[in-house]
C-alpha positions in Angstrom: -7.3 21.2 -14.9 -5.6 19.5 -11.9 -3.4 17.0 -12.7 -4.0 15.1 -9.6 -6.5 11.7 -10.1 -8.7 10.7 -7.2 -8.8 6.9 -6.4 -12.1 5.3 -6.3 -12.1 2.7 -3.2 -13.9 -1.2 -4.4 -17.3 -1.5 -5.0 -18.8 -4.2 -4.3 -22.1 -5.6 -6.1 -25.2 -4.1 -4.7 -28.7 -3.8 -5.5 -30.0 -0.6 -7.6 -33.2 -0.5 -5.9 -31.4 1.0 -2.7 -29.0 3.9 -2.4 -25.7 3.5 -2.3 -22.9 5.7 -1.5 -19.3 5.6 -3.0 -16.0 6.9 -1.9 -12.7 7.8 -2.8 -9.4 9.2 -1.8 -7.9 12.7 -3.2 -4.9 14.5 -2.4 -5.3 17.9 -3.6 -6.9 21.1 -2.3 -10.5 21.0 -0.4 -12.8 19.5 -2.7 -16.3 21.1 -2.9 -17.8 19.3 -5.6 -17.4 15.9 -7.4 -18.5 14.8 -11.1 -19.6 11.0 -11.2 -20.0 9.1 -14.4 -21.3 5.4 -15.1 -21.5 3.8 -18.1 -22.6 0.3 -19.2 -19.3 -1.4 -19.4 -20.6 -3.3 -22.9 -21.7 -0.5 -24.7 -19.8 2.4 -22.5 -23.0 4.3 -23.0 -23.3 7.1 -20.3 -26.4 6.1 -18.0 -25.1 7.9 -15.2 -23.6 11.8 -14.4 -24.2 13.7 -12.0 -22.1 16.6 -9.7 -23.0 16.5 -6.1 -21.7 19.5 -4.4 -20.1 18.1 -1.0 -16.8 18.4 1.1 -17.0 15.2 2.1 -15.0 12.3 -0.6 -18.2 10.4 -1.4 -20.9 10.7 -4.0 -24.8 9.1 -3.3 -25.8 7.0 -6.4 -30.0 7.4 -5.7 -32.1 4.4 -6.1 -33.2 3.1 -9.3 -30.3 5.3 -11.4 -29.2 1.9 -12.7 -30.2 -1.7 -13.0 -29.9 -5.0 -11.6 -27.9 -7.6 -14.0 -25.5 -5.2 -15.2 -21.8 -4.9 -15.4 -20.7 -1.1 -15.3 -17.4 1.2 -15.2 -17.5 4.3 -12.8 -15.0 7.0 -12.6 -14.9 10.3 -10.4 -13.9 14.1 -10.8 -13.4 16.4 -8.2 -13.5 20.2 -8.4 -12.1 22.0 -5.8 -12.5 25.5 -3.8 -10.9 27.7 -6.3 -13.2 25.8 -8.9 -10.3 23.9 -10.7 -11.5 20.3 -12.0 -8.9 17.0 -11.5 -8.2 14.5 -14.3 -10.9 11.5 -14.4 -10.0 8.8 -12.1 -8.6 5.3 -13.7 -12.3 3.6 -14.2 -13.5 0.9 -12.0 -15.5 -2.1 -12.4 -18.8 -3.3 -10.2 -21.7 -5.0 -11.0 -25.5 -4.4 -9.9 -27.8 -7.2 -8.9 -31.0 -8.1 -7.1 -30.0 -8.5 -3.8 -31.5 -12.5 -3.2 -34.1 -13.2 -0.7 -33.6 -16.4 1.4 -36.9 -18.3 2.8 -37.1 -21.5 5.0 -39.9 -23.8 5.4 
């Protein structure tokens, strides 16, 4: 294990019928993959992990892996080119909601 944490940048709110991409900052060698994991922040049940293998310090959450209305934690892992995994990084809060549509008569 590496003891080096990545640092998740703010989320803000966003809708879970689109994709949305998060990203973060890390400090050690290359990374080549990175382990994501959500969890309902009331019940800190998983309902999301996946490993997305990528260079680049971002991980795609796909539409409709979670669900409007919710409050949830994330945190990141990143393994790098000799296969070594980080620590978790230091969770981080965002919520999901229904992104509001706007009409005028």
């Amino acid at each position: 294990m590496i003891h080096i944490k990545p640092i998740l940048y703010n989320i803000n709110a966003f809708d879970s019928n689109e994709d949305k991409t998060i990203t973060f900052m890390w400090t050690g060698n290359q990374a080549f993959k990175n382990i994501c994991t959500i969890r309902n922040n009331a019940t800190n049940a998983i309902v999301y992990q996946k490993t997305q293998d990528t260079i680049q310090l971002k991980h795609d959450i796909p539409a409709g892996s979670l669900s409007n209305g919710v409050l949830y934690n994330i945190t990141i892992k990143v393994i790098d080119k000799d296969n070594n995994v980080s620590e978790e990084s230091t969770p981080l809060l965002f919520y999901c909601y229904t992104t509001p549509i706007f009409k005028i008569d």
